[in-house]
C-alpha positions in Angstrom: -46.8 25.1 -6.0 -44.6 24.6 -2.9 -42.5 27.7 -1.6 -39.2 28.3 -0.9 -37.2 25.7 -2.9 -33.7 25.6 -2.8 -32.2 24.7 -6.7 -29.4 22.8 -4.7 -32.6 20.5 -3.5 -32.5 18.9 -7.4 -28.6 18.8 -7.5 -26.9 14.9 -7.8 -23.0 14.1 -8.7 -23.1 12.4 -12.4 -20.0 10.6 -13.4 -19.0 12.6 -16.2 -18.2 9.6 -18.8 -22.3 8.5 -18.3 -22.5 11.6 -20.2 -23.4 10.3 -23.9 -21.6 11.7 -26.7 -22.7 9.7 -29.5 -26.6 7.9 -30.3 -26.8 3.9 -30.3 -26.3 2.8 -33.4 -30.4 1.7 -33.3 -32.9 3.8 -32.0 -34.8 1.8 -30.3 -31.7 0.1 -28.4 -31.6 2.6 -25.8 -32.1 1.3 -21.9 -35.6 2.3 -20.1 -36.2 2.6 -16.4 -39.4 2.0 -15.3 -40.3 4.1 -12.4 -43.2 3.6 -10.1 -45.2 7.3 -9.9 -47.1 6.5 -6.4 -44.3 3.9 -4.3 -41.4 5.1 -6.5 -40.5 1.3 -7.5 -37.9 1.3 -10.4 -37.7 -1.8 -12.9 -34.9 -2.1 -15.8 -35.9 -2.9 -19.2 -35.4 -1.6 -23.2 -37.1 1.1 -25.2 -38.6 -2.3 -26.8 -40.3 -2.8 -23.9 -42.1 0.4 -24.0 -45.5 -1.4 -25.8 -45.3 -4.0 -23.0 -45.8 -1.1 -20.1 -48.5 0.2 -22.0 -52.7 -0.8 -22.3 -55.2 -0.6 -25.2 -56.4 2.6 -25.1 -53.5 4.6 -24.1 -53.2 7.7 -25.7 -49.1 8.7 -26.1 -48.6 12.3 -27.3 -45.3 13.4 -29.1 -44.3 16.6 -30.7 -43.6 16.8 -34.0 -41.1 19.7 -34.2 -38.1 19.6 -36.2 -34.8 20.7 -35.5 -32.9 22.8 -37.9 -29.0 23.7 -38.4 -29.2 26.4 -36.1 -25.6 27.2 -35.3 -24.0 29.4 -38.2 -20.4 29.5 -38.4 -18.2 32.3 -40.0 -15.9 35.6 -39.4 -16.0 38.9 -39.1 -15.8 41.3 -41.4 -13.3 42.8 -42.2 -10.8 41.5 -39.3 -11.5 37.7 -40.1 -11.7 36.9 -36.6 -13.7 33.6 -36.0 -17.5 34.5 -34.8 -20.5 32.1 -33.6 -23.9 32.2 -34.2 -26.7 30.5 -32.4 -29.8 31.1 -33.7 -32.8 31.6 -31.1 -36.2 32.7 -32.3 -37.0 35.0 -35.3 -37.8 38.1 -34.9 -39.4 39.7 -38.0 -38.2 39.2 -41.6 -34.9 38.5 -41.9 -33.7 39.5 -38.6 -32.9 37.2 -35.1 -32.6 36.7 -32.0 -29.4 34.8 -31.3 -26.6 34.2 -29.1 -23.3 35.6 -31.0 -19.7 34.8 -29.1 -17.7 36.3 -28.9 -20.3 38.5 -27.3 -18.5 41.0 -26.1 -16.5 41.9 -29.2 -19.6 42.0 -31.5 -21.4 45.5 -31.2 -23.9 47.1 -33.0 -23.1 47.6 -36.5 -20.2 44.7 -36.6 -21.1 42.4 -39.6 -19.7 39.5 -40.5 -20.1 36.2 -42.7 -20.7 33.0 -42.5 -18.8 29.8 -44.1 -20.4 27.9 -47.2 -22.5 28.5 -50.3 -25.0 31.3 -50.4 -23.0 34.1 -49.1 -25.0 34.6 -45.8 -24.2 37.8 -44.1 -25.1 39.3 -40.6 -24.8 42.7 -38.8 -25.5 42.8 -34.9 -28.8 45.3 -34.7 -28.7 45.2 -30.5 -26.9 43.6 -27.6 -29.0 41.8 -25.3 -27.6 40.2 -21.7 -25.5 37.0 -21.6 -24.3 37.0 -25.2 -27.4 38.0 -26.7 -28.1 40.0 -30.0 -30.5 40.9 -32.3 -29.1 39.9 -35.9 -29.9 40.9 -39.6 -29.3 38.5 -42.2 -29.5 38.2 -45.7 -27.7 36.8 -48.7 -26.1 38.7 -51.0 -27.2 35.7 -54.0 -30.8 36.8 -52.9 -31.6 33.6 -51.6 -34.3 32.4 -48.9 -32.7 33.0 -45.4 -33.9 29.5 -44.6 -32.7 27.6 -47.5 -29.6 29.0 -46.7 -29.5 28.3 -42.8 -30.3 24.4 -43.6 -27.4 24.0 -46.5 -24.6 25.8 -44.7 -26.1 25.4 -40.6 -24.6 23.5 -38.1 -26.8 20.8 -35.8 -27.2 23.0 -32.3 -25.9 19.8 -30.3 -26.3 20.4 -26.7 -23.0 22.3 -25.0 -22.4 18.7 -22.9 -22.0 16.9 -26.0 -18.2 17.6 -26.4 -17.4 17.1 -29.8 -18.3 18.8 -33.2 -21.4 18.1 -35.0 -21.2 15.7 -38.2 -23.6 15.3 -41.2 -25.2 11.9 -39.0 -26.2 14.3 -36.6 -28.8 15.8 -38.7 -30.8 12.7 -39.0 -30.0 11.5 -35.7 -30.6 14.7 -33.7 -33.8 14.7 -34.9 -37.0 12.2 -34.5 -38.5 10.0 -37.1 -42.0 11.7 -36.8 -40.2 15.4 -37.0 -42.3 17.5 -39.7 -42.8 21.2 -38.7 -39.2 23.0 -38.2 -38.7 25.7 -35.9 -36.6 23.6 -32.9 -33.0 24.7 -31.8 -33.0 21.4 -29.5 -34.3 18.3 -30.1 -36.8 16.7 -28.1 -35.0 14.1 -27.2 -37.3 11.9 -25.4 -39.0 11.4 -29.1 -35.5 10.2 -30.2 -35.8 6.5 -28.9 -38.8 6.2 -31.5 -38.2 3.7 -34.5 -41.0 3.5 -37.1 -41.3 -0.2 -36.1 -41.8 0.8 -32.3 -44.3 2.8 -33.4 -46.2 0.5 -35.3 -45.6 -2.0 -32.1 -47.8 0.3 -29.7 -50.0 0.7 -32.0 -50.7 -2.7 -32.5 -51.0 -3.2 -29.0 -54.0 -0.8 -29.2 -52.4 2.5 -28.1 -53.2 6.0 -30.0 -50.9 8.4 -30.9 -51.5 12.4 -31.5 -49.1 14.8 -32.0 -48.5 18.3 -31.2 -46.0 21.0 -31.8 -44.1 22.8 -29.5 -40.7 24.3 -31.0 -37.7 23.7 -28.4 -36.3 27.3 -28.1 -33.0 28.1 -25.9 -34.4 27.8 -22.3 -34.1 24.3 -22.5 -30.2 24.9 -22.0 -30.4 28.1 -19.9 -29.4 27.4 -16.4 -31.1 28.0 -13.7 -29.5 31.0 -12.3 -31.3 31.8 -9.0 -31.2 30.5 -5.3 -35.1 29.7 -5.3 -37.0 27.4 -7.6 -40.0 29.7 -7.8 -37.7 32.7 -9.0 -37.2 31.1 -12.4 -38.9 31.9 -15.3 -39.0 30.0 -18.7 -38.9 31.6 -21.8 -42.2 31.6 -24.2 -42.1 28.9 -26.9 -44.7 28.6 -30.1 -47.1 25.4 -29.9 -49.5 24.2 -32.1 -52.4 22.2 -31.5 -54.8 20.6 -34.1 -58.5 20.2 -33.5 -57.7 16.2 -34.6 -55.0 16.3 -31.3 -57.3 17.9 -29.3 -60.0 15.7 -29.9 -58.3 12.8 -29.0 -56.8 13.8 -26.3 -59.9 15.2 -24.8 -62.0 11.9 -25.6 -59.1 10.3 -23.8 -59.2 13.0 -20.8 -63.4 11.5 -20.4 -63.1 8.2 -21.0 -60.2 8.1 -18.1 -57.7 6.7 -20.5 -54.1 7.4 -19.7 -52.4 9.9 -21.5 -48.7 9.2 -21.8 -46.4 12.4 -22.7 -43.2 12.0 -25.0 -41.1 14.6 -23.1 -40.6 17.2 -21.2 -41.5 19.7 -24.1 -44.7 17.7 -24.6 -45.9 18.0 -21.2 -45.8 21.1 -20.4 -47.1 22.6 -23.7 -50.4 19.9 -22.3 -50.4 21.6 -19.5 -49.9 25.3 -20.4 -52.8 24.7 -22.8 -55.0 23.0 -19.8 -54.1 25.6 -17.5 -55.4 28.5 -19.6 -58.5 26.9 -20.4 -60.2 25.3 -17.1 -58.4 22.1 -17.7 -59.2 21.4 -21.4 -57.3 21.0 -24.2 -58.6 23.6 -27.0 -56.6 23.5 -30.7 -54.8 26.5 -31.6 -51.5 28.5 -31.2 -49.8 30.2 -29.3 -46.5 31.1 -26.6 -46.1 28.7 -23.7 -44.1 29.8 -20.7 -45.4 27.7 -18.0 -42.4 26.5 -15.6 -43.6 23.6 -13.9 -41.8 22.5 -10.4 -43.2 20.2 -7.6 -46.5 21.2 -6.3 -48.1 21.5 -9.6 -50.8 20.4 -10.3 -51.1 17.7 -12.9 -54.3 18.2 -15.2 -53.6 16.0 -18.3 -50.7 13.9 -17.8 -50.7 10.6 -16.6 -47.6 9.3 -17.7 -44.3 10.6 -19.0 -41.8 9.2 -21.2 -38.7 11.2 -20.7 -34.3 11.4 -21.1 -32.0 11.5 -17.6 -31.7 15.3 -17.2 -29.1 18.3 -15.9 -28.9 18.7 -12.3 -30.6 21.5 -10.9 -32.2 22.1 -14.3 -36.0 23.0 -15.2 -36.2 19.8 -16.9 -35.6 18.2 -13.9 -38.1 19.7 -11.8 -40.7 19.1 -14.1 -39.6 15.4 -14.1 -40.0 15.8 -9.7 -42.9 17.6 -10.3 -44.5 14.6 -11.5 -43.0 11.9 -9.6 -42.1 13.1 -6.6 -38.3 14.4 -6.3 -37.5 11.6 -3.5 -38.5 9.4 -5.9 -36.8 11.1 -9.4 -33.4 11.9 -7.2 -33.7 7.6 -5.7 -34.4 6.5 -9.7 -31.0 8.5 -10.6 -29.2 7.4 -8.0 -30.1 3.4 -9.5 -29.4 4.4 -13.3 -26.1 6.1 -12.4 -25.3 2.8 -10.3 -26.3 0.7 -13.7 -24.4 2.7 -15.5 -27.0 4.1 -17.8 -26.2 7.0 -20.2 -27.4 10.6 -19.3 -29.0 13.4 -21.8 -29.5 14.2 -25.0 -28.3 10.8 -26.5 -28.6 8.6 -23.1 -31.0 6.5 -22.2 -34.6 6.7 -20.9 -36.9 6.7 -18.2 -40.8 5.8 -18.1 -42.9 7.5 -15.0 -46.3 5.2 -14.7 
């Protein structure tokens, strides 16, 4: 890794109407900038291009998580007073971590409810830093926490995206190959997949695995120090099959590329490569593995990725992997074409 990094180094001035607020009506409509990993070249094409960039034998990796409502709406109890409740990770049964506002109202003991069928009801168990609490919830019809988060939940759309969630949003903030749920944010990258872009790569000759990695809050939490290396990400579950590790090991030995669908993607590869002398072994487990430029690539050869936050993690993994010259350069030319940034923007392709 190199030293002494300055967070400002991975800073850039976005225009802030570039800043998508709603999808493209198609999926696979989205814009795609092709940049050059070794001489930094950058090329302008469609997501419908993607099979075209590819070769037979490519292996592209996505992850399979699904998003669900996270962000529970409600009052307290008894004052009625509006509260906010985002959750993070489970804890044990019933209870949460979560990011309650307002924060600094809600204490130990305060309860309070949340809007629609199901009578769901919370009590804050611990205050944490930054808005954080431990929550207990439970319904008072008796049924399954989760059944009740995904009837009366709200989408967690990221805080950039400045308008309220709607019922198009839970198909839309969500991929076409999403199966296991246990994601607060999408993986967005995965987003620009149709089922008939899909079947295009794969008629081209390109295989597909998937793995899970479930998008928990640190891919919104800033990056609040002065030096890169000071960060620290916070652990998220993965899964790995033995079928997804077997192909992306026989990929790994025959010297086919391996083309990661995101950010979330990659470094849940590279977590597991790094823990196991550079192979990829199934299983499950917590990966926490921030990666920033001087790392050391061991399985990716190829990312697929969204236009990211300045100064974000996201966006040093994305410089990481290209070069930041050459990430910061390729930003510079999609803000000049007017392409559209995050969640639902466009997307870039690192070969």
């Amino acid at each position: 890794m190199v030293a002494d990094m300055d967070v400002r180094d991975f800073d850039f001035h976005l225009p802030p109407d570039l800043i998508a607020q709603e999808p493209l009506a198609e999926r696979d409509s989205a814009r795609l900038l092709r940049l050059g990993r070794v001489d930094g070249t950058v090329a302008h094409a469609t997501i419908r291009d993607l099979p075209g960039f590819l070769q037979p034998g490519d292996l592209i990796v996505i992850n399979n998580t699904r998003v669900f409502p996270a962000r529970l709406l409600g009052h307290r109890l008894p004052s009625g007073g509006a509260v906010e409740c985002l959750l993070i990770a489970p804890v044990a049964d019933g209870t949460w971590e979560a990011l309650v506002h307002p924060g600094q109202k809600l204490k130990p003991g305060a309860q309070f409810a949340f809007d629609g069928p199901g009578a769901l009801r919370g009590e804050i168990l611990e205050r944490g830093v930054y808005g954080r609490r431990i929550v207990r919830l439970w319904s008072e019809e008796g049924r399954p926490i989760d059944e009740v988060v995904d009837a009366i939940g709200h989408m967690p759309l990221p805080p950039y995206i400045k308008r309220p969630d709607r019922d198009a949003d839970r198909e839309r903030y969500q991929t076409v190959f999403a199966r296991a749920r246990g994601s607060i944010a999408a993986p967005t990258a995965g987003l620009h997949f149709s089922p008939a872009l899909l079947a295009s790569a794969v008629a081209r000759g390109v295989e597909i695995a998937e793995i899970t990695l479930h998008v928990g809050y640190g891919t919104f939490k800033p990056v609040r120090v002065e030096r890169v290396e000071d960060h620290r990400l916070e652990p998220e579950h993965y899964e790995i099959s033995a079928s997804a590790a077997d192909a992306i090991t026989a990929a790994l030995h025959d010297r086919r590329r391996v083309i990661a669908v995101g950010t979330t993607t990659t470094r849940t590869l590279e977590a597991v490569a790094l823990a196991n002398a550079g192979r990829i072994v199934p299983g499950a487990g917590q990966a926490d593995l921030f990666i920033y430029p001087g790392f050391r690539f061991r399985v990716v050869s190829g990312l697929l990725t969204n236009f990211h936050v300045p100064q974000s993690s996201l966006l040093m993994l994305v410089a990481a992997f290209a070069g930041r010259d050459h990430v910061l350069a390729a930003y510079r030319a999609a803000i000049a074409e007017h392409y559209r940034f995050y969640s639902y923007g466009d997307a870039m392709l690192v070969l």
